[in-house]
Structure formats: C-alpha cells, structure tokens
DRENDO-1510 file (C-alpha; in Angstrom, 1 decimal, always signed):
<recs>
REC; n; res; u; v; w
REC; 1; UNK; -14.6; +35.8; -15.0 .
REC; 2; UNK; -10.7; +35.8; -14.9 .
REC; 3; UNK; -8.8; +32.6; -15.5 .
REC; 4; UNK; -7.8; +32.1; -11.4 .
REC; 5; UNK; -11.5; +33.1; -10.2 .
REC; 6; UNK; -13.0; +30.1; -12.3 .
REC; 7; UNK; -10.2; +28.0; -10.5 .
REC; 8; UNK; -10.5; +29.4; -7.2 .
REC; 9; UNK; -12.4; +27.3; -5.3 .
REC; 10; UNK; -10.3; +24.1; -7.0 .
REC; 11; UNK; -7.3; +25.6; -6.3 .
REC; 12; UNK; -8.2; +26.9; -2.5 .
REC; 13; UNK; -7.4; +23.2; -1.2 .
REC; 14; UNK; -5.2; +22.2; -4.3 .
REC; 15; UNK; -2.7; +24.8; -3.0 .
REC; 16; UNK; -3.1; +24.4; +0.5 .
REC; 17; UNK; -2.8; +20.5; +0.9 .
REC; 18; UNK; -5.2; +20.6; +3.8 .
REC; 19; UNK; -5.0; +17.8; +6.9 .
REC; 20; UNK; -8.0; +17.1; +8.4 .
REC; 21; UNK; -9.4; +15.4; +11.6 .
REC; 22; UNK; -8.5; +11.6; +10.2 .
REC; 23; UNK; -4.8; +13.0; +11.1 .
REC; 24; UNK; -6.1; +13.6; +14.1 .
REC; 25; UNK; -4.3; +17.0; +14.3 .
REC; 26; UNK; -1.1; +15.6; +13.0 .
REC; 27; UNK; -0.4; +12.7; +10.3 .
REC; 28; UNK; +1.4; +10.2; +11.5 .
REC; 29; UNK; -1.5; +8.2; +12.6 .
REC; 30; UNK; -2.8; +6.8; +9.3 .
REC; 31; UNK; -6.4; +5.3; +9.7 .
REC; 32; UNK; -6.2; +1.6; +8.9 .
REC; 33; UNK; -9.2; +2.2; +6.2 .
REC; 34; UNK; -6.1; +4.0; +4.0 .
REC; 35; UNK; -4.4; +2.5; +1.4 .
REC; 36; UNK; -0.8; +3.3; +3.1 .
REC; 37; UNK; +0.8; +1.9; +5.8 .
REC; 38; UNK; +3.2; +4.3; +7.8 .
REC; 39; UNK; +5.9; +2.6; +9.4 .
REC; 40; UNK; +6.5; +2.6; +13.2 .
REC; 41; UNK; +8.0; +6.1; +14.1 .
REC; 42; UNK; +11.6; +6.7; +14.6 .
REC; 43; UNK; +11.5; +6.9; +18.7 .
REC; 44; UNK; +14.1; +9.8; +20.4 .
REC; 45; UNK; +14.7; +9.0; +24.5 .
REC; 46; UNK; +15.7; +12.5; +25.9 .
REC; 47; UNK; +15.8; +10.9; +29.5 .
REC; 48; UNK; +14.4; +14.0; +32.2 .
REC; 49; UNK; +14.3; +16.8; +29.6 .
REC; 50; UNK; +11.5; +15.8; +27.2 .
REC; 51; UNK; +11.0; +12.1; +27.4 .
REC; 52; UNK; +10.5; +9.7; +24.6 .
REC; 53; UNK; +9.5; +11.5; +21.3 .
REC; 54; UNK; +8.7; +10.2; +17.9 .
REC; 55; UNK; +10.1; +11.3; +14.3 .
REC; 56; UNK; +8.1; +10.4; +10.9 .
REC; 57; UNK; +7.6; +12.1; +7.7 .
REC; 58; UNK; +8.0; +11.3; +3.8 .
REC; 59; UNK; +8.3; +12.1; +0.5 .
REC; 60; UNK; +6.6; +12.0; -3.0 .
REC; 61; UNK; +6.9; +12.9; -6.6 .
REC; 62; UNK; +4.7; +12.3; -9.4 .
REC; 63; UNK; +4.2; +11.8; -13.4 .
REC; 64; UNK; +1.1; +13.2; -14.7 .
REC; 65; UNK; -0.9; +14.0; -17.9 .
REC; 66; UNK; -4.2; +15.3; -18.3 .
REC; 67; UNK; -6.5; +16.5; -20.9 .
REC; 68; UNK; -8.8; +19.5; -21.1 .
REC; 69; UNK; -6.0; +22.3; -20.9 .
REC; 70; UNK; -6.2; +24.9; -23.4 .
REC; 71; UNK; -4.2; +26.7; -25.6 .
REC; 72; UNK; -3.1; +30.5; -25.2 .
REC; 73; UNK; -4.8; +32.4; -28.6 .
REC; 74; UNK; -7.6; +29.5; -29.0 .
REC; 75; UNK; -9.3; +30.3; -26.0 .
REC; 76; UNK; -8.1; +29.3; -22.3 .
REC; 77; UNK; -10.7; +26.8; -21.2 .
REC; 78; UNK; -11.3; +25.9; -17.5 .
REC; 79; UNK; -8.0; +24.6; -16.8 .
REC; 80; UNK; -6.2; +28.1; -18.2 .
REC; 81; UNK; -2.8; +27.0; -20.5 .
REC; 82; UNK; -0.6; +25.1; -18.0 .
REC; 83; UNK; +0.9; +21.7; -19.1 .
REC; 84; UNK; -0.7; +18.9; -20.1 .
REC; 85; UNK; +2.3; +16.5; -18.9 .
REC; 86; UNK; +4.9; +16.8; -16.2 .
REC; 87; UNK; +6.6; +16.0; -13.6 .
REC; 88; UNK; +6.2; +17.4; -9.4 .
REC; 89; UNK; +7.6; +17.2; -6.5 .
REC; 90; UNK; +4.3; +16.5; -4.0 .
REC; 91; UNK; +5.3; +16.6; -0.4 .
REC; 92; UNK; +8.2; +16.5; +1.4 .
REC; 93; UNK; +6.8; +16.7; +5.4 .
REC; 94; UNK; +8.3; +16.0; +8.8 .
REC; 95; UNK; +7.1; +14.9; +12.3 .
REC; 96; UNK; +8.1; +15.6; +15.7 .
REC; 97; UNK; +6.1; +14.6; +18.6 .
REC; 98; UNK; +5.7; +13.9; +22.0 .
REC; 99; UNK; +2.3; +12.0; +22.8 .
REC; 100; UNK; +2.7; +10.8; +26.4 .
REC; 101; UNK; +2.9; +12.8; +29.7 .
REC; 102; UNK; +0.7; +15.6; +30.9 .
REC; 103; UNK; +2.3; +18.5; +28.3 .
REC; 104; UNK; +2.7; +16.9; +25.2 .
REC; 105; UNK; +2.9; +19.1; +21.5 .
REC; 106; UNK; +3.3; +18.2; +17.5 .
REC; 107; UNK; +5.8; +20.3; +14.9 .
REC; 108; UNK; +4.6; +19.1; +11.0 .
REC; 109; UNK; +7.3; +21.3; +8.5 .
REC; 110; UNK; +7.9; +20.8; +5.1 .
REC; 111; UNK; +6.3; +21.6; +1.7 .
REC; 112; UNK; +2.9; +20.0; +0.3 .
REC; 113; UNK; +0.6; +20.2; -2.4 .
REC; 114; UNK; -2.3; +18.2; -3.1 .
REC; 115; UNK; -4.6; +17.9; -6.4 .
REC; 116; UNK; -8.4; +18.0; -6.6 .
REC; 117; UNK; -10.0; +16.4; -9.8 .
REC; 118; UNK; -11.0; +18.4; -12.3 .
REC; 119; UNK; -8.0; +21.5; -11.6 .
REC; 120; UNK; -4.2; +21.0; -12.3 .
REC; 121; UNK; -1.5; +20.5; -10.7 .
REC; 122; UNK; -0.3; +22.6; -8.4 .
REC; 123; UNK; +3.3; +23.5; -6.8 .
REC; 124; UNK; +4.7; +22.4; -3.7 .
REC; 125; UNK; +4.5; +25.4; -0.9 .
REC; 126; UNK; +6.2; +26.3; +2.0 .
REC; 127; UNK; +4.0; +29.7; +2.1 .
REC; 128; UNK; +0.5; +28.3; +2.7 .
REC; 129; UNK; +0.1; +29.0; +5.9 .
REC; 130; UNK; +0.4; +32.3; +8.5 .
REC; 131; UNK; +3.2; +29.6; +10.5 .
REC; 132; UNK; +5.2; +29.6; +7.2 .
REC; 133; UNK; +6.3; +26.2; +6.5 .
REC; 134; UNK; +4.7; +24.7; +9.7 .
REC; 135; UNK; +1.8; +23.1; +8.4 .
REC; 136; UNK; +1.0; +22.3; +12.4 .
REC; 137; UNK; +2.8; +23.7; +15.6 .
REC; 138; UNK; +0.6; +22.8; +18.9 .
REC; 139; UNK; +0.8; +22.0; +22.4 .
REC; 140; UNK; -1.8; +19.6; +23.8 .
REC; 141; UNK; -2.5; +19.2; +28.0 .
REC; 142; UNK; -3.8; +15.9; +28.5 .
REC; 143; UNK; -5.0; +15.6; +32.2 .
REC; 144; UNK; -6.3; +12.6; +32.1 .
REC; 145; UNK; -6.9; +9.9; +29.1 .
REC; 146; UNK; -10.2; +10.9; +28.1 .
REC; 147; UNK; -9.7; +14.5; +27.9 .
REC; 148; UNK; -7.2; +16.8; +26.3 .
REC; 149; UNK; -7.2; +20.3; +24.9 .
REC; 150; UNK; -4.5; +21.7; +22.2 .
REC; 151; UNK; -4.0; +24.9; +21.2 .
REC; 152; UNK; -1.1; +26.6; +17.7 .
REC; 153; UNK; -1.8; +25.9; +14.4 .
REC; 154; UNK; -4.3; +23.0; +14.4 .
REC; 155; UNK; -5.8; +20.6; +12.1 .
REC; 156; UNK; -9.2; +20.6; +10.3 .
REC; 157; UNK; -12.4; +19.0; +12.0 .
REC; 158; UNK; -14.3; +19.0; +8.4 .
REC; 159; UNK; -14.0; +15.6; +5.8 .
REC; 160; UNK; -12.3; +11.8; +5.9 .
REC; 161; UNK; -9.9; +13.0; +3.1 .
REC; 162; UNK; -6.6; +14.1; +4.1 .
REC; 163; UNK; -4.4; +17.1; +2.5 .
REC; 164; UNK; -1.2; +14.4; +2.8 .
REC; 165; UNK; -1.9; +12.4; -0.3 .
REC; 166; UNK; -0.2; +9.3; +1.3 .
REC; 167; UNK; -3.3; +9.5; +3.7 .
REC; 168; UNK; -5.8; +8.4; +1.1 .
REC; 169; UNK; -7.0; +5.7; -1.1 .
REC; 170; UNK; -6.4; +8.3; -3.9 .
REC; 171; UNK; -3.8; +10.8; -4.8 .
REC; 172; UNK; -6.3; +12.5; -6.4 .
REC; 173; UNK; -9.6; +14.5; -3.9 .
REC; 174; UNK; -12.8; +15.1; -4.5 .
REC; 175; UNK; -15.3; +18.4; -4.5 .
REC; 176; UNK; -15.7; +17.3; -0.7 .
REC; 177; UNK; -12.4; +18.2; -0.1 .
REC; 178; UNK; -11.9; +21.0; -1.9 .
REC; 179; UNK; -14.9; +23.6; -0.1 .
REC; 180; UNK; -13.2; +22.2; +3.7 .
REC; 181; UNK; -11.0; +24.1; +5.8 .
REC; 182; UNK; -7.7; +23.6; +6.7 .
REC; 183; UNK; -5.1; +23.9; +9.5 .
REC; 184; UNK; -5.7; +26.9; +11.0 .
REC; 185; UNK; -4.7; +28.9; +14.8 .
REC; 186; UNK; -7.2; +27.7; +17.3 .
REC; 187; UNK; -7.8; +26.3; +21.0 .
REC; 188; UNK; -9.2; +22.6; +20.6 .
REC; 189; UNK; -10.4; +20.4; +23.1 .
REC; 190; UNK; -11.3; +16.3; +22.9 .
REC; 191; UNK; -13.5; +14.3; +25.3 .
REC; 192; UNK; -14.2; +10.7; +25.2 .
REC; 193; UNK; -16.7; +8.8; +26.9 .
REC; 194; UNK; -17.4; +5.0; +26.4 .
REC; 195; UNK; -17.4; +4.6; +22.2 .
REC; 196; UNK; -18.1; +8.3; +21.9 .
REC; 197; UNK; -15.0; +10.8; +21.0 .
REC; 198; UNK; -16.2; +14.5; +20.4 .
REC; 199; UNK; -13.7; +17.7; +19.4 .
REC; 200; UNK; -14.3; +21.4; +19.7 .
REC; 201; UNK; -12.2; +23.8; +18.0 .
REC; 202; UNK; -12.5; +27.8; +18.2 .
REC; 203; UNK; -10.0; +30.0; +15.9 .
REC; 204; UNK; -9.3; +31.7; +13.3 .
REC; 205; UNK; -11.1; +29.4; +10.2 .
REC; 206; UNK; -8.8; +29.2; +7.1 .
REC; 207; UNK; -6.3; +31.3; +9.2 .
REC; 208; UNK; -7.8; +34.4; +8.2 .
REC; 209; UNK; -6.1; +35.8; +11.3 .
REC; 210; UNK; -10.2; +36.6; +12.5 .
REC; 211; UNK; -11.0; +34.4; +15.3 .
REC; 212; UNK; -14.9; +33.7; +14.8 .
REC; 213; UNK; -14.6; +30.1; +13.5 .
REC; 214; UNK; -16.5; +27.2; +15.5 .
REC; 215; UNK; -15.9; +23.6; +14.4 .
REC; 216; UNK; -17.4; +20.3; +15.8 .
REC; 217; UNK; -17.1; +16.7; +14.9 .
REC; 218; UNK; -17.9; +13.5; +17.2 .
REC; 219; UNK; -16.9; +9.6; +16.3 .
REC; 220; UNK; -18.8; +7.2; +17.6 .
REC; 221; UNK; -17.4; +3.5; +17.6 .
REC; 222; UNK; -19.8; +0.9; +17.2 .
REC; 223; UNK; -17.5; -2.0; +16.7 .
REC; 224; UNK; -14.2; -2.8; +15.1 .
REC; 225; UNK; -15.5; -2.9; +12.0 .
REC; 226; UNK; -18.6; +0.2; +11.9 .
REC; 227; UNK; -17.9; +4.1; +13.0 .
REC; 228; UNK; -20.0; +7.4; +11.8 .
REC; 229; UNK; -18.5; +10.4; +12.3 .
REC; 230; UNK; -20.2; +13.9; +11.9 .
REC; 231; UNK; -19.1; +16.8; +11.6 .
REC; 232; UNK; -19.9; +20.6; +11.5 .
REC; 233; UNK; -18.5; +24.1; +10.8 .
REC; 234; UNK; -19.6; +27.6; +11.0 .
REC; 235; UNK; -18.3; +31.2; +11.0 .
REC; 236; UNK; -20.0; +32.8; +14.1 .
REC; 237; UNK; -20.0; +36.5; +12.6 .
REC; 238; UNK; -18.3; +37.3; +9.2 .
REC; 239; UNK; -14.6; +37.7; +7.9 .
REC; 240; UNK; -14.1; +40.6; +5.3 .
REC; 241; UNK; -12.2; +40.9; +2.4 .
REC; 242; UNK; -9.0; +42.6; +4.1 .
REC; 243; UNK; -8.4; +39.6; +5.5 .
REC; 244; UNK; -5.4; +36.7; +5.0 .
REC; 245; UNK; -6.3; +33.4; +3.7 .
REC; 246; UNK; -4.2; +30.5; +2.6 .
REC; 247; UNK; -1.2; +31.0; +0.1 .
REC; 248; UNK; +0.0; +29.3; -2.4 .
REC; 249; UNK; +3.4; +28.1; -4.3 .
REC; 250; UNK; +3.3; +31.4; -6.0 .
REC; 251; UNK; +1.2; +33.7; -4.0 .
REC; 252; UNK; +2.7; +33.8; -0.2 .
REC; 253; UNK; +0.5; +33.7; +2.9 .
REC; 254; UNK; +0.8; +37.9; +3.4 .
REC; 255; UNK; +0.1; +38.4; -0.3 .
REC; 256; UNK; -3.3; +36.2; -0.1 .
REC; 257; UNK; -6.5; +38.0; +0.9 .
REC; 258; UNK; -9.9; +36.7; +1.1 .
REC; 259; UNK; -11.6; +39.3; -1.2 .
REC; 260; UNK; -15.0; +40.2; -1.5 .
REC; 261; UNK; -18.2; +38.8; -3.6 .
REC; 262; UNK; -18.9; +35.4; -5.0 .
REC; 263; UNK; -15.9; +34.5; -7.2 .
REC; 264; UNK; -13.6; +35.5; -3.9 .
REC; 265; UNK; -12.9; +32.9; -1.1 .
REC; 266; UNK; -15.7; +35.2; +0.4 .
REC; 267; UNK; -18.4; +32.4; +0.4 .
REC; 268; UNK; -16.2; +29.8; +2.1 .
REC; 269; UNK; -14.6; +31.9; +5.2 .
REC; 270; UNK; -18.3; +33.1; +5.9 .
REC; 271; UNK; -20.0; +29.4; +5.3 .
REC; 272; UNK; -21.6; +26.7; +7.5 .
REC; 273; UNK; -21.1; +23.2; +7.0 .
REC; 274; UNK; -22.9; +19.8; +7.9 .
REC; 275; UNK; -21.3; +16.1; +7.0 .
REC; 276; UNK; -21.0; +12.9; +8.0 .
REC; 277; UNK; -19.2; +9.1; +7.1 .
REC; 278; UNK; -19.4; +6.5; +7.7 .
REC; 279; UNK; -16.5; +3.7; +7.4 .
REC; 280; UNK; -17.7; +0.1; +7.2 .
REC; 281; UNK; -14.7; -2.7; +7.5 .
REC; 282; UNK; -15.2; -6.4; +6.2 .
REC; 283; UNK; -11.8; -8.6; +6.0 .
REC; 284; UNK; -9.4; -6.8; +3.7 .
REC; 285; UNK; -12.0; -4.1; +2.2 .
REC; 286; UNK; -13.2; -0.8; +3.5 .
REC; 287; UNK; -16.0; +1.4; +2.7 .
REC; 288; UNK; -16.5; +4.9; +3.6 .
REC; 289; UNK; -20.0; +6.6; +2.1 .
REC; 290; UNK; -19.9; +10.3; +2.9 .
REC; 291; UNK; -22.3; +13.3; +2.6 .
REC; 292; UNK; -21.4; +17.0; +3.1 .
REC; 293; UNK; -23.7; +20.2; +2.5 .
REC; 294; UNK; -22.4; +23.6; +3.1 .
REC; 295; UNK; -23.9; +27.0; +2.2 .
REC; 296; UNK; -23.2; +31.0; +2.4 .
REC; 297; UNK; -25.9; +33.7; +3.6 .
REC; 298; UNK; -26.5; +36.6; +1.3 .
REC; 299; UNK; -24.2; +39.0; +3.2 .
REC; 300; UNK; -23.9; +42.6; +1.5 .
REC; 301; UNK; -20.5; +43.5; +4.3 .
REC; 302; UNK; -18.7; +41.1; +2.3 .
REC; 303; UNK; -20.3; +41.1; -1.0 .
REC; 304; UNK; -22.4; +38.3; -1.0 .
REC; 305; UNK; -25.4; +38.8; -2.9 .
REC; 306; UNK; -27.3; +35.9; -2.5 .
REC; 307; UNK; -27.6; +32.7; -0.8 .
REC; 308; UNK; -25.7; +29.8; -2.1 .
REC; 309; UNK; -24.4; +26.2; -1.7 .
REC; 310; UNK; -22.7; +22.8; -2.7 .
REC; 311; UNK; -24.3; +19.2; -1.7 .
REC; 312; UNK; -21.8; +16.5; -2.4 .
REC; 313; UNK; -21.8; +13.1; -2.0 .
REC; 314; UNK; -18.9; +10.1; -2.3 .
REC; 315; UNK; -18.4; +6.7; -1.8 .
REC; 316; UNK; -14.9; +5.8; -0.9 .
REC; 317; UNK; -12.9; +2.3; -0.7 .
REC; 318; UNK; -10.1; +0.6; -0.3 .
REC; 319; UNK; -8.7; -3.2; -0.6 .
REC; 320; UNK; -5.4; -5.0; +0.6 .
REC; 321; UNK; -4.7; -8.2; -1.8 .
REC; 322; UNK; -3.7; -10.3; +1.6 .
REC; 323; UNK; -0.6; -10.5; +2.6 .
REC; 324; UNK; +0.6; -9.2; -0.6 .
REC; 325; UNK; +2.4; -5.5; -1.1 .
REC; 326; UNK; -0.7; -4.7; -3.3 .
REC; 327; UNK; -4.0; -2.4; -2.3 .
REC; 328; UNK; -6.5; -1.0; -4.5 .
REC; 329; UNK; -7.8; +2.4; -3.0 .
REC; 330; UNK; -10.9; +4.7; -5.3 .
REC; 331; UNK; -13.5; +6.4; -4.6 .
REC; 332; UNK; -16.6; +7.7; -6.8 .
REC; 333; UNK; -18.3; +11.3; -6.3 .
REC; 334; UNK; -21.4; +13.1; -7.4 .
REC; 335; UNK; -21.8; +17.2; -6.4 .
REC; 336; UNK; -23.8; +19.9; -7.5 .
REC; 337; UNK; -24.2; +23.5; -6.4 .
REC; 338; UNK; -26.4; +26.6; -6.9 .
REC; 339; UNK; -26.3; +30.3; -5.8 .
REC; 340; UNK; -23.9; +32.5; -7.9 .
REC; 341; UNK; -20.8; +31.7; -5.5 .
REC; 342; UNK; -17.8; +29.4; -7.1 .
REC; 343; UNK; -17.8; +26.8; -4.9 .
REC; 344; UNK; -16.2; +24.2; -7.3 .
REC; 345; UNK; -15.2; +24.8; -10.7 .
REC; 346; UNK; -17.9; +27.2; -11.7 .
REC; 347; UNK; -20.9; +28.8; -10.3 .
REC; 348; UNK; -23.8; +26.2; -10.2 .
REC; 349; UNK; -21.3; +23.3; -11.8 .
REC; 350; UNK; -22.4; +19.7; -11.4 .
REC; 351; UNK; -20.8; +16.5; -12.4 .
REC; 352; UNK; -19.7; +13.3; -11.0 .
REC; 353; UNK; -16.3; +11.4; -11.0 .
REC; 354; UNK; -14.1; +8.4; -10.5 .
REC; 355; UNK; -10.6; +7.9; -9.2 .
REC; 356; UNK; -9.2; +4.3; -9.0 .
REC; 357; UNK; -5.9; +4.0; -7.6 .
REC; 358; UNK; -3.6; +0.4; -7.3 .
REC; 359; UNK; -0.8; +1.0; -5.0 .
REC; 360; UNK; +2.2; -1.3; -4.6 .
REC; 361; UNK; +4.1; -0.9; -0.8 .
REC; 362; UNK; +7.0; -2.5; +0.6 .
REC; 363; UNK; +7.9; -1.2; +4.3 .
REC; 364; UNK; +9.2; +2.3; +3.7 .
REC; 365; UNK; +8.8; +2.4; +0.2 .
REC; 366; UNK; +5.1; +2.8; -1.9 .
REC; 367; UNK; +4.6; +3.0; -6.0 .
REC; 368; UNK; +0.8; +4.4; -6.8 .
REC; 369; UNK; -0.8; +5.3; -10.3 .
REC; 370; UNK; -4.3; +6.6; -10.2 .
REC; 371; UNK; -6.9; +7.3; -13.2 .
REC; 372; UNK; -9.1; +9.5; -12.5 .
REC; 373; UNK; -12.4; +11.2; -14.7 .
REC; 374; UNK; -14.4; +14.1; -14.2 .
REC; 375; UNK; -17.7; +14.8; -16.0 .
REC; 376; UNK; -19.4; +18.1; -15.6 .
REC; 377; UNK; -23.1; +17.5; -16.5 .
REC; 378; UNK; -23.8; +21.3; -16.0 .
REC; 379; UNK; -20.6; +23.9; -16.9 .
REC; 380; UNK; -22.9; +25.9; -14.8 .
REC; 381; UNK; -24.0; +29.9; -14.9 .
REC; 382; UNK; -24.4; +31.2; -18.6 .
REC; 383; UNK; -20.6; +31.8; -19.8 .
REC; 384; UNK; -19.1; +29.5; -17.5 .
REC; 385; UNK; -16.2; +28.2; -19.0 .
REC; 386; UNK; -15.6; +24.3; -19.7 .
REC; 387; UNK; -12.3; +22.1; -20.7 .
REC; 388; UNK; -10.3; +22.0; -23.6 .
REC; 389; UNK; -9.0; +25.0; -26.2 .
REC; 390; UNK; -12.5; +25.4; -26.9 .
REC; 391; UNK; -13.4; +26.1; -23.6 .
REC; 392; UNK; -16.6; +23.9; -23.9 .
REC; 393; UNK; -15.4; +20.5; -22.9 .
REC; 394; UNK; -17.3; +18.6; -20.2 .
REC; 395; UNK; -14.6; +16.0; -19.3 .
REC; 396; UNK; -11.3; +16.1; -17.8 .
REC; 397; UNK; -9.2; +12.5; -17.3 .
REC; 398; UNK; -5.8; +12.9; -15.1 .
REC; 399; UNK; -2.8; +10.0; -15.1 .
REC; 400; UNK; -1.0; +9.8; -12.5 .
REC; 401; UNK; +2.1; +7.6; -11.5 .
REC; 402; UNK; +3.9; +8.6; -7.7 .
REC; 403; UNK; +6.7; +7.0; -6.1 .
REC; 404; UNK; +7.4; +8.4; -2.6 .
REC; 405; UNK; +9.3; +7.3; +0.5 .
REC; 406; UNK; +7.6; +7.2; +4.4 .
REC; 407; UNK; +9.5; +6.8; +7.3 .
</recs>
C-alpha cells in the first residue's frame, strides 16, 4: 500500500475541510452548543436592488507538533515523513448573504483546511472543490417560512461536526467526520412543521460531477434544551473511477479522480450512511452523543470486491465558564471497521480517542489549544502500517495552539 492510499480516507476530509448541515448550508450560523461565538454579521442596505445583506468570515493559524511521523530510510510509518512541528495557515473564509425576501442566495470563498486525528496536517486550498475557491454558491426560493428549496454548490446533510474548525468544540475531528461528504452541486429542499425540520438534497455526492446522490436528515426539537437529528445518505446507482472528487492543496479539483478498488475513494462515493445525535443542554454545558454506520456493496464496475464498513461512535461537549471569555470544548470517540476498504487509517483499523480543547474569546478575537490522542487497538489488515519510524506505533498525540480572528 503506497504512503497516500494508507492516508486516503484521513486525508479525504482533512483536505477538503467539509461544512455540514449544523452550518446549515452556509456558516455563519454557529449552533449555540459550539465553543465559538460569531459576532453579529456586518449588515450591507442596498435599498431596491438587493436589500439588506450580511458579511462575515474569519481567519486562523495554528502551532502544532505531533508524534508518530517517520523518518525517510527507517521506514515511513502511517503518517509518511512530513514534519513533526510547524506552523499553518487554517482558514481564511468569507460570507455574503441575503436571508430575507422570496429569492435569497449564499457566496462562502476563501481557502480552508481542517485536521482529522490520527493524520497530519494539511494545507490550506483554494482547489478543493469543482466551484474553485467557492466552498458554497447557492440560491434558495423561500415561499413561505416553512418551506424553501436551494439549489449551486450546497452543504453536507451528514455529521454535527463542521469542516470550519471555528465551528467545533475541537480543532481537531474525529473518524465520524472524516468518511462524510462534503459541499457538493445539488437541488435541496427544507420543510418545517411544528418542532419537526426535515431536508432533501439530490446531486452530485462528493462533487463527483455524477448526479446520483440522495441525502436526508430531519431535526426534531423537543425543547430548548433536547434535539435528535438523524441523518442518511446513499448513492442511488454507482460513480466510476473516471470520475472527479475533491482536491487538495496540492492536487487541484481536475487532477483528483475517484479511482477504483478499496484503497480508492471508491468505497465512499458508492456508500450508504445511517446517523444520528443527539444534543442535550443544561446551564452552561452541552452534550452531543452521536452514532454513525456506513458501508460499501461488493461492486466489481468499480472494483469493489467485497462488502465493507465503519461503525463509529462519539460523545461530544462543550462548557462556558459564565460570564467569563473561557469555554472548554472536547469530545471522545471509539470506531472500528471491517471489509478490505480504507475507510479510516487502514483497512479494518480500530482505536479510540480524545481531544480536549480550552478556548479563550473576546468579541472578534479567540485563542484555542487542543490535546488530542489517538490509540489504534487494531493497525488493521496484515501489513498495515502503524505510527512512528518503525511503522508499528499504535499512538499518535497532536498539540495544537490557534489564534484566529471572526468577524
């Protein structure tokens, strides 16, 4: 197995720095649960011609050091030879909306990366996606308040974690994350009735360019302080090798293909997924359990030889100190999978992990460090490799410090 295939299916999301349906198709809207606070959006009056529209976006860097890389000659391990300190430039992303009215659209630009425990770092990109450096570019009719359909470059239905780190409790995502789809060209429609919200999307999943993607999720509201959302995904027929997928910082958007066989992006363009969380709010702390399964058919078209999947499960939280400018966000995460696919890591890796993250904010202006620790209690199939120059190692710790700006 070549150094990028055991990374693949870390990297798939790493790269990308997917949004998902807690953005609710954009970002600005930050669920209260998060450990970050956006500020009020800059409002634009443009009178007759487009109305009132909003402007928001941010910035972030970070410090890091992790172990488990390897050394070039000594064998490369799972995490290849990169460094084992730096510094990166995370996002740099901004917002322009109109969310009232009858026609109302979203434009997200910039560059993004995000980082999945247990992988590395990887580089801000402006080439992720077939819309180039428009992460999202949608127009959205909204007849009437309960019902509204959009249709560009849309959001993700799948997870409660967010590609824009500033959206989490944790800079640092889990497995669940990393097997989801991303922003992707679709037609999506929302309906709410009473304390039920449910959205239907239809496109082209992972903007492969093949529209044969269905995605589902519904939110229901019990209180102010209990919601379950569930969620679902599916390809409806199957997406070949020839086709595009997501780029990176140094692989563009019409260099990417999806490949064929199980240590391709194969298995997740022609998956099915099932989740659910639930987020449970008491004073000045939040708690979101979630569960997600997703699997592949054996499918010889596109060289999937037999069936495989991932089950993980995480328990996320988050605390404001009172009035205070300080938040505790973290989450903890168990996943295992089997079939000869490379869901996460390696084929038929398990593990578990921890991130805790303290966050200081002060209006516009946010200071984070997160720890975070993976242990893989299988390296998985026979010759899988693990961390370290040894290529053996079942643990992998990242330090992280970010400083980042929102507006």
């Amino acid at each position: 197995m070549t150094k990028d295939n055991r990374l693949r299916s870390g990297l798939i999301r790493a790269a990308l720095g997917a949004s998902t349906a807690l953005s609710a198709l954009g970002f600005a809207a930050i669920p209260a649960a998060h450990a970050l606070t956006a500020p009020t959006p800059v409002t634009i009056d443009t009178g007759t011609f487009l109305g009132k529209l909003t402007l928001s976006g941010g910035m972030d860097g970070y410090a890091y050091a992790l172990t488990g890389v390897g050394n070039s000659g000594d064998g490369y391990g799972l995490l290849g030879t990169g460094k084992s300190a730096g510094v990166e430039f995370q996002n740099g992303l901004i917002q322009l909306q109109k969310t009232d009215g009858l026609v109302q659209f979203t434009l997200l630009a910039g560059g993004n990366s995000s980082w999945v425990l247990g992988s590395k770092p990887g580089g801000t990109s402006v080439q992720t996606f077939e819309t180039g450096p428009f992460r999202a570019a949608y127009i959205t009719i909204a007849p009437t308040a309960s019902f509204s359909i959009s249709a560009g470059h849309v959001a993700s239905l799948e997870g409660y974690e967010s590609g824009v780190d500033w959206q989490n409790t944790s800079m640092l995502t889990t497995d669940i994350f990393s097997v989801e789809n991303s922003n992707s060209m679709g037609v999506s429609a929302t309906y709410t009735i009473g304390p039920v919200a449910a959205t239907v999307t239809f496109g082209d999943g992972f903007d492969t360019q093949v529209w044969n993607f269905l995605q589902a999720s519904a939110t229901y509201t019990i209180n102010d302080s209990n919601n379950l959302t569930g969620y679902f995904a599916t390809n409806l027929g199957h997406t070949g090798p020839n086709a595009h997928i997501y780029g990176s910082a140094t692989t563009a958007y019409t260099s990417s293909f999806v490949g064929s066989g199980p240590l391709s992006s194969s298995p997740f363009v022609n998956s099915t997924m099932f989740g659910a969380y639930y987020s449970y709010t008491i004073g000045n702390l939040n708690v979101v359990p979630e569960v997600q399964y997703v699997y592949a058919k054996q499918n010889s078209q596109v060289g999937l030889t037999k069936f495989s999947s991932n089950f993980a499960a995480a328990v996320f939280a988050s605390y404001q100190f009172g009035k205070s400018p300080f938040s505790l966000g973290g989450w903890v995460q168990y996943f295992t999978s089997n079939g000869p696919d490379n869901w996460f890591l390696n084929p038929r890796a398990q593990g578990f992990g921890v991130s805790i993250a303290p966050t200081w904010q002060k209006d516009h202006l946010f200071v984070r460090g997160d720890i975070g620790w993976l242990h893989l209690t299988s390296l998985g199939s026979p010759g899988s490799a693990g961390y370290g120059t040894s290529a053996t190692g079942r643990d992998q710790a990242d330090f992280l410090l970010e400083a980042g700006v929102l507006f």
